[in-house]
C-alpha positions as CSV (number, residue, x, y, z in Angstrom):
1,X,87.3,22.9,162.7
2,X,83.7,22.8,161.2
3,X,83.6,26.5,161.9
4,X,86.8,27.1,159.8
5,X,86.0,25.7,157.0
6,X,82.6,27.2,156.5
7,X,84.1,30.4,157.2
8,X,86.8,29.7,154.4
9,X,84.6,28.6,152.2
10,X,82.1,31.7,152.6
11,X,85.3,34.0,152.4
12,X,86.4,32.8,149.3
13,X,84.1,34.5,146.8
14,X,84.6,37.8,148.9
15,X,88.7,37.4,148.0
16,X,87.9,36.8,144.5
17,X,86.0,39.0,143.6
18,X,88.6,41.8,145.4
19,X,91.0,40.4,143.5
20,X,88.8,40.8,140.5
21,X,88.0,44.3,141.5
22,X,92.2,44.7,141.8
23,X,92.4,43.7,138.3
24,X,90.0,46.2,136.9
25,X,91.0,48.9,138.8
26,X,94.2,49.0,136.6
27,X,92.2,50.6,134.1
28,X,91.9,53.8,136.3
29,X,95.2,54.9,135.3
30,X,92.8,56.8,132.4
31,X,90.3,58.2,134.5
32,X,90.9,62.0,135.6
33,X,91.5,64.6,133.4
34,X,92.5,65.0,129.4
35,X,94.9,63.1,127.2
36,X,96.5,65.2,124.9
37,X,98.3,63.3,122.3
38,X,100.7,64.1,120.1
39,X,102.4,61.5,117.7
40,X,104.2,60.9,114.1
41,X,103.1,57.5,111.8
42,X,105.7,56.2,109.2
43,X,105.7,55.7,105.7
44,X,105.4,51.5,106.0
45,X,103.9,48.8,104.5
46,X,101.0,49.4,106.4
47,X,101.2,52.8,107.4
48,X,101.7,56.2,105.6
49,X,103.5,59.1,107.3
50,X,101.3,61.8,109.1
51,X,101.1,63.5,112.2
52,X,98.6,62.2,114.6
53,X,96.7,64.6,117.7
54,X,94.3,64.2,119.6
55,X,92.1,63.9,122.9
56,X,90.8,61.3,125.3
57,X,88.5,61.7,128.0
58,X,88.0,58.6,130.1
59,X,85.3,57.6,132.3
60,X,83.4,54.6,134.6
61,X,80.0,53.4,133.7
62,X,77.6,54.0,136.2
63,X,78.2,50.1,137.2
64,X,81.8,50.4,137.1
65,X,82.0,47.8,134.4
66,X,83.3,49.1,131.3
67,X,85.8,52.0,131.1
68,X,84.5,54.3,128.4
69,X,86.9,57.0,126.2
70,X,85.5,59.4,124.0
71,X,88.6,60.1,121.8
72,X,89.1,63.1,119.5
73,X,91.3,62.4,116.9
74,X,93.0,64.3,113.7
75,X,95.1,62.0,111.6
76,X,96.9,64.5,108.6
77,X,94.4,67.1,109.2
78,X,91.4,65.3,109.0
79,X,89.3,64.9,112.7
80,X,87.5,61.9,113.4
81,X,86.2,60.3,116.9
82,X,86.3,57.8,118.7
83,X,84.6,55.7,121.4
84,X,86.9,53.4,123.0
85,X,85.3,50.4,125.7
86,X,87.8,48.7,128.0
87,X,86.4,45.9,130.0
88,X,88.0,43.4,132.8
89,X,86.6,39.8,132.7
90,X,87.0,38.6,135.8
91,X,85.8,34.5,134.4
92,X,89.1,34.6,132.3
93,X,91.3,37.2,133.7
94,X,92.0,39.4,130.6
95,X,91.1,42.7,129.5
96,X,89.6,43.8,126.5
97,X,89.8,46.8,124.0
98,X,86.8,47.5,121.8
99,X,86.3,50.6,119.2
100,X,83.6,52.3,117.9
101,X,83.4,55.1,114.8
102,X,80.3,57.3,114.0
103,X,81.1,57.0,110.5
104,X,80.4,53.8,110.8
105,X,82.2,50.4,109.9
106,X,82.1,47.4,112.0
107,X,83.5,48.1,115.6
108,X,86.9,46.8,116.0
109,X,88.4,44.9,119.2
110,X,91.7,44.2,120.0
111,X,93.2,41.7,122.2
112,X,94.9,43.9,125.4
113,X,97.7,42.4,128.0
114,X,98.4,44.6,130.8
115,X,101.9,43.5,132.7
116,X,101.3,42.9,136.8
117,X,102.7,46.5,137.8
118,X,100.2,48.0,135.4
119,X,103.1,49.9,133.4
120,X,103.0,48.5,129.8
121,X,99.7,47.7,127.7
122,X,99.7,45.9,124.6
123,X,97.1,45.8,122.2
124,X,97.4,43.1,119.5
125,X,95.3,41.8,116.5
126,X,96.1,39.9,113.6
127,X,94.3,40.4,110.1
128,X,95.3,38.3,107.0
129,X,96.4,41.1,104.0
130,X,96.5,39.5,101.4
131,X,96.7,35.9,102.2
132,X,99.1,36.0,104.6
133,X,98.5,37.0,108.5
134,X,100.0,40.2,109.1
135,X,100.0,40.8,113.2
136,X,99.9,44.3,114.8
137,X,100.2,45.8,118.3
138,X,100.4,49.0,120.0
139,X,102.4,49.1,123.4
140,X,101.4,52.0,125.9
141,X,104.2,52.5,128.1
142,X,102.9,54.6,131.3
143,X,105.6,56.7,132.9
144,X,104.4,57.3,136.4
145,X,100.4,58.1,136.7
146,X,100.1,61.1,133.9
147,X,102.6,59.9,131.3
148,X,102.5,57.4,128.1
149,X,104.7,56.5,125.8
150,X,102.9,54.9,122.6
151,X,103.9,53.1,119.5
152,X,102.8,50.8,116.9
153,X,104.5,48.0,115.2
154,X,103.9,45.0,112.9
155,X,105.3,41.5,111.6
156,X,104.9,39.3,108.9
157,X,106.6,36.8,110.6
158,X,105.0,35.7,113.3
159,X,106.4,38.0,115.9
160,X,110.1,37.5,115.3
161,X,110.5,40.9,113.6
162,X,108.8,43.5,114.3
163,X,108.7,47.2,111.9
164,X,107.7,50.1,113.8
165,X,105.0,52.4,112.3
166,X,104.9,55.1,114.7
167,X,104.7,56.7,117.6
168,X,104.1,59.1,120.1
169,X,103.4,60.3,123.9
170,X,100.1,61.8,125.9
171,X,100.6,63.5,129.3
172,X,97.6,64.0,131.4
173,X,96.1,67.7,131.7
174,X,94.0,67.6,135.2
């Protein structure tokens, strides 16, 4: 009995941290070839009608810690780039989304909630506009391994409504 237990007990950081390993691996869905992307914003509240293109290359760290995506972007014409970070952490079992600009600014971070199959991100933030919290999200909705759906929404009331802003698609190119 003595023998089972210690062997439980020296098993169960081994499961964990597989599990752990489970739970990051989700971000591979990225990794592997380009992103084209291809989208449409909407004249909002918060947004203002232009077409949106772009690139992503995704890669590992050399620890296999952070997911790393240098973007190319053109919003109306004008490029800009990108560096997105995705990160697991395995103490509170959540993801998070962090991005970086050359042209400077502060880097941005987003909460990020991937469902159990994988299939549907959501990245959500909330910023007070003028007194009042105004919340945002973008949902990525992956289509089989080389295929996502995107679009971005907000609310000004707390989640019950939500006014789409835009949105769009990116199919791998290997």
């Amino acid at each position: 009995m003595k023998t089972l237990l210690v062997a439980l007990i020296l098993c169960t950081p081994l499961t964990l941290l597989a599990a752990d390993k489970a739970n990051a691996d989700v971000l591979n869905r990225w990794i592997g070839g380009k992103w084209p992307l291809d989208g449409k914003m909407l004249d909002t509240d918060y947004s203002k009608a232009m077409t949106v293109t772009g690139v992503s290359n995704c890669g590992w760290s050399p620890d296999h810690i952070f997911m790393i995506c240098d973007q190319s972007i053109n919003e109306a014409g004008k490029p800009s780039r990108e560096l997105s970070i995705y990160v697991y952490d395995p103490d509170n079992a959540t993801f998070h989304f962090y991005g970086v600009s050359p042209s400077g600014g502060r880097p941005h971070s987003t909460d990020l909630a991937i469902s159990p199959d994988g299939n549907r991100w959501e990245y959500s933030s909330t910023t007070e506009i003028k007194g009042k919290p105004v919340q945002f999200r973008t949902i990525n909705d992956f289509h089989g391994p080389d295929h996502i759906d995107w679009w971005s929404e907000y609310s000004t009331d707390g989640g019950a409504t939500w006014v789409k802003m835009g949105g769009g698609s990116e199919t791998r190119q290997k």
